[in-house]
KOLDREN-766942 format. One record per residue (C-alpha): x, y, z; residue in three letters; residue number from 1. Coordinates in nm, 3 decimals, always signed. Each point is the difference from the previous one (the first is absolute). Example, Ala and Ser with C-alpha at 12.3 -4.5 7.8 and 13.67 -1.06 7.14 Angstrom:
2
ATOM      c1      c2      c3 code pos
ATOM  +1.230  -0.450  +0.780  ALA   1
ATOM  +0.137  +0.344  -0.066  SER   2
***
This chain:
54
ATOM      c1      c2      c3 code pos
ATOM +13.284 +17.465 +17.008  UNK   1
ATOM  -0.391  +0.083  -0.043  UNK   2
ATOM  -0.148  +0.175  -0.311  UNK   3
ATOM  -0.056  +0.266  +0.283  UNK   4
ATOM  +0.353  +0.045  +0.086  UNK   5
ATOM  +0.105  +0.007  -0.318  UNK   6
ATOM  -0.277  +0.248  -0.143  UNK   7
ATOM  +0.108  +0.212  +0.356  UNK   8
ATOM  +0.368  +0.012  -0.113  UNK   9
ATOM  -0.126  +0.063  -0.410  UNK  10
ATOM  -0.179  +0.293  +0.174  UNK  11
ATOM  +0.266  +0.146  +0.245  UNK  12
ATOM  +0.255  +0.013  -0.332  UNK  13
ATOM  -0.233  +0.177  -0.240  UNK  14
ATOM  -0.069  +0.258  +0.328  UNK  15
ATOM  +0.393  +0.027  +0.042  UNK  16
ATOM  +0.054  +0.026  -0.405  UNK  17
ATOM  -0.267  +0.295  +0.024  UNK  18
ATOM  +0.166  +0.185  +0.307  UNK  19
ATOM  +0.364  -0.025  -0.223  UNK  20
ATOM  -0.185  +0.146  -0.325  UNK  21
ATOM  -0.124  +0.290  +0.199  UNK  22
ATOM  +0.269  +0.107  +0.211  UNK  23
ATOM  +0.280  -0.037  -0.299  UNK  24
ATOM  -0.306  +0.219  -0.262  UNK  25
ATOM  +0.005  +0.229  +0.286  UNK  26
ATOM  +0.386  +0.041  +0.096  UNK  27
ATOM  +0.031  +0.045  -0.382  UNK  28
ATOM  -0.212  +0.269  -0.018  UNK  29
ATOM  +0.160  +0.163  +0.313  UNK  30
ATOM  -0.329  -0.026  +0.215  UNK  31
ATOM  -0.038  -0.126  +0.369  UNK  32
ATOM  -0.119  -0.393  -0.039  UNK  33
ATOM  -0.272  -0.108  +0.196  UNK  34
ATOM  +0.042  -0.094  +0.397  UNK  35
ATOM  -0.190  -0.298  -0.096  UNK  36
ATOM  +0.220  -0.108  -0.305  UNK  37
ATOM  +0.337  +0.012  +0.192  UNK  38
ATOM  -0.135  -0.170  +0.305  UNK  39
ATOM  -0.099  -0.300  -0.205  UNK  40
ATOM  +0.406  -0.016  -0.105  UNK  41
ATOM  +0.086  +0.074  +0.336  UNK  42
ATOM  +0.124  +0.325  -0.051  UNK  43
ATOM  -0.064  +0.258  +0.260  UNK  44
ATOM  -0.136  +0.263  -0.156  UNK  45
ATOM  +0.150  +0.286  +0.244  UNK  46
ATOM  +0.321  -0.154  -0.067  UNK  47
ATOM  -0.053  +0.016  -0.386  UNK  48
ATOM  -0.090  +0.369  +0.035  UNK  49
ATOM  +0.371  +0.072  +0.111  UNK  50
ATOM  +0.118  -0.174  -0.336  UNK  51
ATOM  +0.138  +0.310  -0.200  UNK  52
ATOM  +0.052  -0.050  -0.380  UNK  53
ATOM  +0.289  +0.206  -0.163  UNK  54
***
């Protein structure tokens, strides 16, 4: 594996880390998360809307 590769994958886990933070701060606060944020987990975020919380 290059330094590249490796710096590329560092990079891409930090991003996914970030996405996680802000879409669990947000559920917790009962707000909408970001399209953006639940795309990078691979969460569709028309499907998320439908997620009701009791």
């Amino acid at each position: 594996m290059t330094k590249r590769h490796i710096h590329s994958r560092i990079g891409q886990f930090f991003t996914m880390l970030g996405s996680a933070v802000a879409v669990a701060s947000a559920t917790r606060l009962g707000e909408q998360p970001a399209a953006s944020d639940l795309r990078a987990l691979g969460i569709d975020p028309v499907q998320f809307r439908t997620i009701h919380r009791n």
